[in-house]
MIDOVO-885986 format. One record per residue (C-alpha): x, y, z; residue in three letters. Coordinates in steps of 0.02 Angstrom, whole numbers, padded with zeros to 5 digits, always signed. Each point is the difference from the previous one (the first is absolute). Example, Ala and Ser with C-alpha at 12.3 -4.5 7.8 and 13.67 -1.06 7.14 Angstrom:
2
+00615-00225+00390ALA;+00069+00172-00033SER;
***
This chain:
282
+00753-01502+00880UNK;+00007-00048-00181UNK;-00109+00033-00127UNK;+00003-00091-00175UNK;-00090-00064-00127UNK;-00045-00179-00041UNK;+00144-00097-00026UNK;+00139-00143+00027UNK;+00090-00002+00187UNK;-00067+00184+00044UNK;+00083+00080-00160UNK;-00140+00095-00074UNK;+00013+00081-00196UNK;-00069+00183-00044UNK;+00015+00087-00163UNK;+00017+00202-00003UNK;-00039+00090-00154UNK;+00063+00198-00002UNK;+00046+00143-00110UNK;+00180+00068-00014UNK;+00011+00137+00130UNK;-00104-00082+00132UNK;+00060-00054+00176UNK;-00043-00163+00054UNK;+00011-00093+00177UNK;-00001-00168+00036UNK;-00039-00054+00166UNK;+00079-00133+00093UNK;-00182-00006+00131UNK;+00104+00007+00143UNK;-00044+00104+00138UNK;+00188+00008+00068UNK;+00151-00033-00050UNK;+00081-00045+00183UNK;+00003-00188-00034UNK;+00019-00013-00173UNK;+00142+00001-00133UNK;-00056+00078-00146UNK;+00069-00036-00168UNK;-00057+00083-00188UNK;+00063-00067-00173UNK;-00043+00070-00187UNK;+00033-00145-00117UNK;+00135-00100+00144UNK;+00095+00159+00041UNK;-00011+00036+00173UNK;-00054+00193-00012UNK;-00070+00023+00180UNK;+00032-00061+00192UNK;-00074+00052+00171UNK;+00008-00091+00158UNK;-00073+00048+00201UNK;+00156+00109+00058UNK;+00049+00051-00189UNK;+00173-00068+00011UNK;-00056-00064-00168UNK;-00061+00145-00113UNK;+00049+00019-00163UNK;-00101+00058-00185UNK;+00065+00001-00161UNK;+00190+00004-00030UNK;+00006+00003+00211UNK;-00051-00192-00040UNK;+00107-00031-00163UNK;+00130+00119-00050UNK;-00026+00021-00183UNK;-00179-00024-00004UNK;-00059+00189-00058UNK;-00171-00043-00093UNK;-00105+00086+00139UNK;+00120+00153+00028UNK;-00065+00047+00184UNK;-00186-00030-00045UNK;-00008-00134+00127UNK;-00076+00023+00172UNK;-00027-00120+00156UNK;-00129+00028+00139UNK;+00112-00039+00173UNK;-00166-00025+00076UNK;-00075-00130-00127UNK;+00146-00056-00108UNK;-00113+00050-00167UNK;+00082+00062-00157UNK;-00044+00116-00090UNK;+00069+00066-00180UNK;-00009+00158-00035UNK;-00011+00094-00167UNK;-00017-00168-00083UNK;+00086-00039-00173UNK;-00031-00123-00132UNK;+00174-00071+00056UNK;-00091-00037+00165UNK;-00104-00128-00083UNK;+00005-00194+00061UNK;-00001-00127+00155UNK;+00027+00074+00178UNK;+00030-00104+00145UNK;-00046-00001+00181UNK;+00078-00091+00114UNK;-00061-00014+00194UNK;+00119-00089+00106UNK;-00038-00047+00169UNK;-00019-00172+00102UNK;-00043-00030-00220UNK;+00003+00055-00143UNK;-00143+00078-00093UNK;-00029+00134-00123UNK;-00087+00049-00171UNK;+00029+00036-00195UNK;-00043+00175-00094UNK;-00004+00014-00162UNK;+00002+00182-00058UNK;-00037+00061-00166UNK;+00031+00157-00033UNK;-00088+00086-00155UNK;+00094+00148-00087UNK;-00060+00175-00033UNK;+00089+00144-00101UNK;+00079+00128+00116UNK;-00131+00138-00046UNK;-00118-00119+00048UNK;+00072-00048+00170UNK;+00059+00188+00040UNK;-00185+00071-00066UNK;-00070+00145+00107UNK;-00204+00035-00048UNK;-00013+00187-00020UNK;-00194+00091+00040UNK;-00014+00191-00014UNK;-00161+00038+00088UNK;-00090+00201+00037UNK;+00034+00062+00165UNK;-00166-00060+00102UNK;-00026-00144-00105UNK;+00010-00183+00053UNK;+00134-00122-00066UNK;-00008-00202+00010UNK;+00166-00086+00003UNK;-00060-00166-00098UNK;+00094-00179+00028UNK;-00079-00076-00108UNK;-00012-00169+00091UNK;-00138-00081+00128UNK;+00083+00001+00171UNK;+00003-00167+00106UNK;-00049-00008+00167UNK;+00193-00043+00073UNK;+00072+00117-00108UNK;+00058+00164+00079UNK;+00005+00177-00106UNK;+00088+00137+00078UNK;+00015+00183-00096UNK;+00148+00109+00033UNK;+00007+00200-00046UNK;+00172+00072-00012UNK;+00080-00162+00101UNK;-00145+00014+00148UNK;-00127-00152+00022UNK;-00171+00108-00026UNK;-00123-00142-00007UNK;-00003-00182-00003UNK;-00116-00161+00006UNK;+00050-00156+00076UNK;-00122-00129+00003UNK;-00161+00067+00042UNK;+00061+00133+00101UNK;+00074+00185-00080UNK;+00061+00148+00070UNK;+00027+00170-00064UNK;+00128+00145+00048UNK;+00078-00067+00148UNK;+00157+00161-00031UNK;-00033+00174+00089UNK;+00025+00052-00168UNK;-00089-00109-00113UNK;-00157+00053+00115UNK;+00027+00167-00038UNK;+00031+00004-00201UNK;-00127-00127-00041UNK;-00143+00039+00156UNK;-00128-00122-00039UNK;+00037-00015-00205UNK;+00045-00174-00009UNK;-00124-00132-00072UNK;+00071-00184+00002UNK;-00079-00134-00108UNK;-00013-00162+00102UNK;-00029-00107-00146UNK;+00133+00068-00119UNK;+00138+00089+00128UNK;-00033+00168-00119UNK;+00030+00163+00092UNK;-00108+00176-00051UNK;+00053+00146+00057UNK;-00174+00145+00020UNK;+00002+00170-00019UNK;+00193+00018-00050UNK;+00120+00147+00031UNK;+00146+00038-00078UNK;+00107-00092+00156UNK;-00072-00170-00049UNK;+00109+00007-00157UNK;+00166-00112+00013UNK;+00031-00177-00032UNK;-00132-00149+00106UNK;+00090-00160+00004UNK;-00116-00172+00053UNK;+00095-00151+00069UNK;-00096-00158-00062UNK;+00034-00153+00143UNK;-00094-00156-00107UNK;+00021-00137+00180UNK;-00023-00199-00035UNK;+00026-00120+00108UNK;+00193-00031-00029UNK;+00038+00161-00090UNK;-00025+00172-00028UNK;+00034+00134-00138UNK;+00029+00165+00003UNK;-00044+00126-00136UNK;+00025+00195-00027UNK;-00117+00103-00120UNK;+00036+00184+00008UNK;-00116+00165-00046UNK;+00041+00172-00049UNK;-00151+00124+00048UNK;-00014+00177-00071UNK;-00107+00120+00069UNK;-00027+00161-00102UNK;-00077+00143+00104UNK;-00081+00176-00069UNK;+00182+00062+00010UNK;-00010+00131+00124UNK;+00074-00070+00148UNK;-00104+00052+00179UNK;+00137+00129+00042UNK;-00025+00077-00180UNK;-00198-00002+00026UNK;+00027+00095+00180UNK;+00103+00123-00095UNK;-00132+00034-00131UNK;-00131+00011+00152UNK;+00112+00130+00083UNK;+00030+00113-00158UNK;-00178+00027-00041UNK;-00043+00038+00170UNK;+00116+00129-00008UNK;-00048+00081-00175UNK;-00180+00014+00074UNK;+00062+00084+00143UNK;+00105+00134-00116UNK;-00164-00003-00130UNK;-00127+00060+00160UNK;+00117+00112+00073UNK;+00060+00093-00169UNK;-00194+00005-00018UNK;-00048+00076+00173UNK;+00116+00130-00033UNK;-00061+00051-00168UNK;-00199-00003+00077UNK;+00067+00116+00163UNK;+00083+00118-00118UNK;-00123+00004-00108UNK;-00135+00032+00152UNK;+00089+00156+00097UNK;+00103+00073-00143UNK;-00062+00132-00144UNK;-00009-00028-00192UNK;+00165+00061-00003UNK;+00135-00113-00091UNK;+00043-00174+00048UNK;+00163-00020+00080UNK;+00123-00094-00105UNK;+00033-00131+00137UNK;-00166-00043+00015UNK;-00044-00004-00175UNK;+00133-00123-00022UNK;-00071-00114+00123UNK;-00170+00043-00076UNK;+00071-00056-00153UNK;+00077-00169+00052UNK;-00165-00065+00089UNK;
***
């Protein structure tokens, strides 16, 4: 029911390295939580507990009043007992604890490092201005592993996603009908083109980046702005134009007609002024 790695009376050691911004869970490798009592610490404070029937559940300053260094980041899995912290801080750096307690007691270490980034950096949105009908490739930047799982969100809706060796595309009503059939996925990288863009593909494409070990998982956010300039005449203006010059060759023939038939049955007297008016304006 427990998984660990190697070491001394079924206490196993991991080390997690992430950037500031990041989520990160670390699993407890139960399946269920029924007949288990689930403890967390970060550095010997007591920042987590789940048990079976949850008449022990507490995170954060639920566990030790005072305690306000993860300021409702904190998250526990009633299924599993995992942890997970989100929107992760340098602060959030150092030791954390399981405890497993059953008929014993068994567990294992984390140490998390997290790396800082400026704010600019961790808040950065990619911007691509691309020609309506023109292709654009949403770049990672990264070689994808086999367990980890991309998925690529437009306007808060899952469009496409690749979990291990599987991916699917426009599961939404809606998402079939904007994109129909534009959506490339790179198995290798995770990257996302978009073919033969209109102007409703522009708006912000946000990937969720789920890096899965063993014992741990992390969770990363990159974000894209897409711009697609068209020829500036929107369809509705092109029908328009369609419509007007159908009707000025209408008025052009007829004004025309009537000059020829006057011009057949009538004498050389002089041209009536209404029709040399139209005469004049063909």
């Amino acid at each position: 029911m427990f998984i660990s790695s190697p070491g001394v009376s079924g206490v196993g050691s991991d080390e997690v390295s992430v950037m500031e911004g990041d989520s990160v869970t670390l699993y407890t490798g139960v399946q269920t939580i029924k007949q288990y009592d689930i403890k967390w610490y970060f550095n010997d404070i007591r920042i987590a507990q789940i048990n079976g029937d949850l008449s022990k559940f507490c995170t954060d300053v639920q566990c030790n009043e005072g305690t306000e260094i993860f300021r409702d980041r904190l998250k526990l899995d009633h299924q599993t007992g995992s942890l997970t912290i989100m929107n992760i801080i340098n602060a959030h750096s150092g030791l954390y604890e399981l405890k497993i307690i059953s008929s014993r007691v068994s567990g294992n270490i984390f140490t998390v490092s997290v790396h800082g980034v400026s704010a600019a950096e961790r808040d950065e949105v990619k911007r691509k201005s691309v020609k309506e009908g023109e292709s654009v490739a949403l770049h990672l930047g990264v070689i994808r592993k086999p367990s980890d799982v991309m998925m690529w969100y437009y306007k808060d809706t899952l469009i496409a996603e690749i979990t291990g060796d599987q991916s699917q595309i426009c599961t939404d009503v809606q998402c079939k009908e904007r994109f129909r059939d534009r959506l490339k996925l790179d198995h290798q990288t995770g990257s996302l083109t978009i073919t033969h863009t209109t102007n409703t593909h522009s708006g912000l494409y946000k990937l969720q980046m789920i890096f899965i070990n063993r014992t741990f998982s992390i969770t990363r956010v990159k974000r894209f702005s897409v711009s697609v300039i068209g020829s500036g005449l929107s369809p509705g203006a092109v029908a328009g134009i369609c419509v007007s010059v159908l009707l000025l060759v209408s008025v052009v023939v007829g004004a025309a007609g009537a000059v020829i038939y006057y011009r057949h049955h009538g004498t050389h007297a002089a041209v009536p002024q209404d029709v040399r008016i139209t005469y004049q304006m063909i």
